[in-house]
Wavefront OBJ file of the C-alpha trace (Angstrom):
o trace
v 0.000 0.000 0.000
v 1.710 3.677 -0.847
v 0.328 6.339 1.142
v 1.224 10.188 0.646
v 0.384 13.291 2.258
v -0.329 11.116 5.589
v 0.018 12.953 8.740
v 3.253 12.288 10.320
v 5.534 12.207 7.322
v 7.672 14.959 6.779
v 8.846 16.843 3.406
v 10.801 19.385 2.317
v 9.628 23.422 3.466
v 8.731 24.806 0.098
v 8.792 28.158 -0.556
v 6.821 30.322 -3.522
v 6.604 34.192 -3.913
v 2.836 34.436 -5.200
v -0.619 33.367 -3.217
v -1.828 31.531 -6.475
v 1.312 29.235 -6.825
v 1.297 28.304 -3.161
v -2.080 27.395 -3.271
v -1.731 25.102 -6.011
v 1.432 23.709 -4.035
v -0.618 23.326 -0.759
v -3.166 21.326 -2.676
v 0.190 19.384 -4.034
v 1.109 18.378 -0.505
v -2.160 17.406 0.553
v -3.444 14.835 -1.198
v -3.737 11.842 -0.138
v -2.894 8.944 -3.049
v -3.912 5.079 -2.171
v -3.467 2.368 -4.073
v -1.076 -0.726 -5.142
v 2.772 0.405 -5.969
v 1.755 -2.391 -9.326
v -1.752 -1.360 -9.877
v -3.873 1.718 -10.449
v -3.630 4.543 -7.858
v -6.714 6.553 -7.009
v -6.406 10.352 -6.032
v -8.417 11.598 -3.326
v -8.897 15.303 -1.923
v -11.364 16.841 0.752
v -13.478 13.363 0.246
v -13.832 13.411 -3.530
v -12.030 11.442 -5.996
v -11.026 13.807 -8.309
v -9.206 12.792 -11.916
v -6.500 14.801 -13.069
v -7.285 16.999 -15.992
v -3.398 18.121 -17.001
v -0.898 15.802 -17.288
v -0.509 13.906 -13.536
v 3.182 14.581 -12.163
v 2.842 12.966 -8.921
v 2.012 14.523 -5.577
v 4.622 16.076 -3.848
v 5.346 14.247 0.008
v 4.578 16.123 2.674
v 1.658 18.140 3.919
v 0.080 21.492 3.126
v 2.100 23.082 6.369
v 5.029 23.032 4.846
v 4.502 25.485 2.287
v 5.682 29.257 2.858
v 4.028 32.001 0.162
v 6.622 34.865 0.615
v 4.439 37.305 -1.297
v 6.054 40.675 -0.690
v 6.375 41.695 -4.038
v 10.250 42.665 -3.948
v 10.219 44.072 -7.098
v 8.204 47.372 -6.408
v 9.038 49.862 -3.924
v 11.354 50.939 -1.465
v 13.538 47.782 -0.984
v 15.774 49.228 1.962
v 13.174 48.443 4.167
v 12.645 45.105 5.557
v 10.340 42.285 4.368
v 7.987 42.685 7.251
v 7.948 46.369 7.798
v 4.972 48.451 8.184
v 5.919 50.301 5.017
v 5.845 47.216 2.955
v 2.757 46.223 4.395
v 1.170 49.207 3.504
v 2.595 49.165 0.172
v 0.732 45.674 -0.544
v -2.503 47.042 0.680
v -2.441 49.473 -1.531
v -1.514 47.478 -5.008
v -4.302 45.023 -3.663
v -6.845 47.788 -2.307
v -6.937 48.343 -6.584
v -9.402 45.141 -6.902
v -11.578 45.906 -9.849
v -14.961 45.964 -7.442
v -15.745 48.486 -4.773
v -14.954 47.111 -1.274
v -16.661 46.902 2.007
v -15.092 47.000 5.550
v -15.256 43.477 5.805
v -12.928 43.010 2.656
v -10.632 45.656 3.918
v -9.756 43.689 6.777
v -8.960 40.667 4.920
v -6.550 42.279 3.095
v -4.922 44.006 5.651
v -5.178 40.091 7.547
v -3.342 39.003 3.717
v -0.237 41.615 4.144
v 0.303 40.099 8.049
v -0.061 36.994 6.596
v 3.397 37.165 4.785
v 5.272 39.013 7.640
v 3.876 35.694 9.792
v 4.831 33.420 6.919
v 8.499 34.760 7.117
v 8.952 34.147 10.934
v 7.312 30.461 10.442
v 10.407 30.594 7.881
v 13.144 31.631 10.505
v 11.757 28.786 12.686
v 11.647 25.538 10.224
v 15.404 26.939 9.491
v 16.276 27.349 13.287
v 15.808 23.526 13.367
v 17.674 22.536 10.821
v 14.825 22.155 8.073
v 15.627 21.645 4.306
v 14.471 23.814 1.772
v 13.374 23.741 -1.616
v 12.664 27.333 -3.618
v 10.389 27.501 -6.395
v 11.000 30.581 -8.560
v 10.860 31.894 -12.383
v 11.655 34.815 -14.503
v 8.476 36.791 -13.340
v 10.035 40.329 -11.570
v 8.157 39.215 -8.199
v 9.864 35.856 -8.188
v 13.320 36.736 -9.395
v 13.446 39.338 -6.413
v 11.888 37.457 -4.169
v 14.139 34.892 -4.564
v 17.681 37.001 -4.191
v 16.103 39.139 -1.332
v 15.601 35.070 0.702
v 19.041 34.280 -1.068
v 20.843 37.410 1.363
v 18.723 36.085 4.415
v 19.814 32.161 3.774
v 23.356 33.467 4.176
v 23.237 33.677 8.445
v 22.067 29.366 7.860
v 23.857 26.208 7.114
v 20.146 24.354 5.738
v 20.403 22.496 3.110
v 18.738 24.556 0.124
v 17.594 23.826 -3.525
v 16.037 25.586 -5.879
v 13.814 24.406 -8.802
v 13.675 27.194 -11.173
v 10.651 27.531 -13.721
v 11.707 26.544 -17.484
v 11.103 28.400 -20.471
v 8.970 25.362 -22.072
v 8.366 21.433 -21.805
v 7.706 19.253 -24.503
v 4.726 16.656 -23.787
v 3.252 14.603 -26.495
v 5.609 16.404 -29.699
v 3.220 19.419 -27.957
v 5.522 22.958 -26.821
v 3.988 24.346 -23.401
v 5.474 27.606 -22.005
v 5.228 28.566 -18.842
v 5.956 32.553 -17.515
v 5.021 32.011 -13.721
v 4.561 29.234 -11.317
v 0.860 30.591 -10.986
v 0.666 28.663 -14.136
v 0.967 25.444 -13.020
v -1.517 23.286 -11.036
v -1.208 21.202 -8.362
v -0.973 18.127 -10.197
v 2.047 18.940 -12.513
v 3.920 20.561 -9.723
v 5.714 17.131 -9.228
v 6.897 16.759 -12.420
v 9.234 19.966 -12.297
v 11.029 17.965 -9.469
v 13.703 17.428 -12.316
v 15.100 20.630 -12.306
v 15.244 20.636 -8.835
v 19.303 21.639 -7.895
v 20.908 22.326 -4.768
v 22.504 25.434 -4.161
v 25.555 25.934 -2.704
v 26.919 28.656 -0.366
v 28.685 29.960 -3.362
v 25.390 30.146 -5.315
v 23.624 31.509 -2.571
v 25.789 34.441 -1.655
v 26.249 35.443 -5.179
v 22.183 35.709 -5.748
v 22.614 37.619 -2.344
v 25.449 39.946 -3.707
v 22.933 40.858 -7.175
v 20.277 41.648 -4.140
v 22.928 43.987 -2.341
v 23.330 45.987 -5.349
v 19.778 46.286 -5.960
v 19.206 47.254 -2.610
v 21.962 50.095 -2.768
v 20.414 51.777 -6.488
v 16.755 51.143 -4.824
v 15.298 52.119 -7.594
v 11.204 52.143 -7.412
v 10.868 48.831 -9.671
v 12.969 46.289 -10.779
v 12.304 44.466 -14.127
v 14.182 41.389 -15.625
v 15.728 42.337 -18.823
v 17.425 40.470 -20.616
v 17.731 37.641 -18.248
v 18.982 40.301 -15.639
v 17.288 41.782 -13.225
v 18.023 45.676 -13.047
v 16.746 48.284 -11.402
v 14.271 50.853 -13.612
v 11.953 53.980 -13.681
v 8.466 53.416 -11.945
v 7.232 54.408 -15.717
v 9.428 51.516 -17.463
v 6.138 49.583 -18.523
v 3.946 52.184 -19.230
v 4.363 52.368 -23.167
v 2.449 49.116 -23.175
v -0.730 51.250 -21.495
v 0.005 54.062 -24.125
v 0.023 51.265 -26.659
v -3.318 49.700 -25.566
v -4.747 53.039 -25.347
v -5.629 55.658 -27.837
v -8.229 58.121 -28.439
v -11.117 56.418 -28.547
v -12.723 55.292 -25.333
v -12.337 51.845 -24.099
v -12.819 49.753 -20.846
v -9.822 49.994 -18.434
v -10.365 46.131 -17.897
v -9.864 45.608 -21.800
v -6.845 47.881 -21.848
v -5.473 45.654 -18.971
v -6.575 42.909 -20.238
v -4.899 43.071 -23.920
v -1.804 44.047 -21.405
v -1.537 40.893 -19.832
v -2.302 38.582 -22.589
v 0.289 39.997 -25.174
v 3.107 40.718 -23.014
v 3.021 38.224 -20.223
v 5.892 39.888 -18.247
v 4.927 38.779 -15.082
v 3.906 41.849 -13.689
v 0.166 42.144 -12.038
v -2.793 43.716 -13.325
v -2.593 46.119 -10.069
v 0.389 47.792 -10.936
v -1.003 48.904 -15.091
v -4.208 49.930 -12.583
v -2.244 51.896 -10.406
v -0.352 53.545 -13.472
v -3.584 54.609 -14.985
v -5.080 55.963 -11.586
v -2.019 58.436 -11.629
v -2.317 59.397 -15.310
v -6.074 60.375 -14.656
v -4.883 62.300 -11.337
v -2.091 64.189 -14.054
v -4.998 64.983 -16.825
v -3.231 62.310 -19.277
v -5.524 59.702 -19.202
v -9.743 60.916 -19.339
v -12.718 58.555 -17.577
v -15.294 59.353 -20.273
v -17.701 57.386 -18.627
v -17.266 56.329 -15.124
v -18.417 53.387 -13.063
v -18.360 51.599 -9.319
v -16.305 48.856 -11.085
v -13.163 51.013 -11.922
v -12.497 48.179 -14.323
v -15.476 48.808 -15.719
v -14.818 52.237 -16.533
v -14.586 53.744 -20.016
v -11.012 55.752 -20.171
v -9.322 57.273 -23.250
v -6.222 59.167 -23.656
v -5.693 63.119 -24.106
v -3.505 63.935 -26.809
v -2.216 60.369 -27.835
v -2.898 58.422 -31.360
l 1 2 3 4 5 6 7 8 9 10 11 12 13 14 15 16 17 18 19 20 21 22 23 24 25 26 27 28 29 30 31 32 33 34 35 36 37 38 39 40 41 42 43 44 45 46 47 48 49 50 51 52 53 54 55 56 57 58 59 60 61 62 63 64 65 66 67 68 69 70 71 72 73 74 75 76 77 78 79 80 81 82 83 84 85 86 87 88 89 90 91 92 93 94 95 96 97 98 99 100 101 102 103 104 105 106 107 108 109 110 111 112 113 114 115 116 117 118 119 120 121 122 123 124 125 126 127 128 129 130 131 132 133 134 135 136 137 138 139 140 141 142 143 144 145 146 147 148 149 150 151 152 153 154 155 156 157 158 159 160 161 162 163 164 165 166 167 168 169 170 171 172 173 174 175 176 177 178 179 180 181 182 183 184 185 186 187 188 189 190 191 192 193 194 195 196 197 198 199 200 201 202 203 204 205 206 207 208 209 210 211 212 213 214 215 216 217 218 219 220 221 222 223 224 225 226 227 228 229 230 231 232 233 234 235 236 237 238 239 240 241 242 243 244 245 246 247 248 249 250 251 252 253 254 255 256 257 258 259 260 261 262 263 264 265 266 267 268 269 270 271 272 273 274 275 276 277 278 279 280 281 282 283 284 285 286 287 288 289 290 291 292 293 294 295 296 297 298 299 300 301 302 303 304 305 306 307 308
């Protein structure tokens, strides 16, 4: 009989710098798989059986509790500043405070619960490597990632844990098919196993360079940081906006679609609340127009002043 995700058996700590990827990778490490080691294995989860529908990579061993979401978005802001400070903190309200939908109290609060969330995330973090814990980082190209991942790089450097990384690859071939992937957030729960490939294990070497490239970021502190290139470098908070200018002409058109033809032609990694933010501060300077406005600022119809 094989058995995974059972209480009592212990995996590796993973670690993910987006809510959506470490949800999928909760779900990864909490399945629970029975069957024959010869025969067909059935996949169970919160009492249903539930059939793959991408291609089945295995679970991952261990349990939902060892998964850390580091979610601080290191590549916006002031980065001189700790992880967990209130400024941070604030900073993530406010790029999440841009949902689409107008917001009550009630969902105030759970975002402000979201941006503790992280700062408790970290010290659960500090802990599992107090004792001695292995762990395994799961990053990509995305800005968010790459700088989360060389901002944990400079704090790995005070511990002797063993740490690997499994970093997201430009494409897979299944079936003579091409898939490309640009985030973890990507990925679902069930193919997270099969990326265990390009799992590697980083050595002190490795990790203190990653933490040197974070040192000099931290010293330019630029307000964003974009990977170029391959590289990450630090750029002008206005370094994506010819892709709103782009999307944006003249004639009115729904913020959400402007957005929206954003995300899907680019695919840089970078959230739909930072092009929303952008636009809020164009309107505020008299570049950008609501011609029509609505509750859903999504929703809204926007054109530019002056621009073809």
């Amino acid at each position: 009989m094989l058995i995974s995700g059972e209480k009592g058996l212990t995996g590796m700590i993973e670690i993910l710098f987006g809510e959506s990827e470490a949800g999928a990778m909760r779900a990864a490490k909490n399945k629970v798989v029975i069957g024959t080691v010869s025969g067909p294995v059935s996949v169970w989860m919160a009492g249903k059986k539930t059939p793959p529908q991408k291609p089945f990579g295995g679970w991952i061993e261990g349990t939902s509790a060892e998964v850390i979401c580091l979610g601080f978005m290191m590549d916006i802001g002031n980065i001189r500043e700790p992880m967990e400070s209130a400024y941070r903190g604030e900073l993530i309200y406010s790029m999440y405070a841009q949902d689409q939908w107008v917001q009550d109290e009630g969902t105030k609060n759970a975002l402000k619960e979201t941006v503790s969330f992280y700062a408790d995330e970290l010290r659960r973090l500090k802990n599992y490597l107090e004792e001695g814990e292995a762990v395994r980082i799961w990053y990509c190209d995305a800005p968010y990632s790459r700088c989360g991942f060389y901002s944990l790089c400079q704090m790995l450097m005070g511990y002797e844990n063993e740490i690997s990384a499994v970093k997201l690859p430009e494409y897979v071939v299944r079936d003579k098919t091409i898939i490309s992937y640009h985030s973890w957030n990507e990925v679902s729960a069930e193919e997270f196993a099969g990326f265990l490939p390009y799992e590697k294990l980083l050595s002190a070497e490795e990790i203190r360079m990653y933490a040197m490239l974070w040192g000099s970021l931290v010293e330019e502190n630029s307000p964003l940081r974009a990977v170029v290139g391959g590289r990450v470098l630090s750029v002008p908070e206005d370094f994506y906006d010819f892709l709103i200018w782009k999307w944006l002409g003249n004639v009115p058109v729904k913020q959400g679609r402007v957005i929206g033809n954003i995300l899907g032609r680019t695919q840089l990694g970078v959230g739909d609340w930072w092009y929303a933010g952008r636009i809020e501060y164009y309107i505020e300077q008299g570049k950008i127009l609501v011609v029509e406005d609505s509750e859903n600022k999504y929703g809204r119809m926007i054109c530019s002043r002056g621009r073809s």
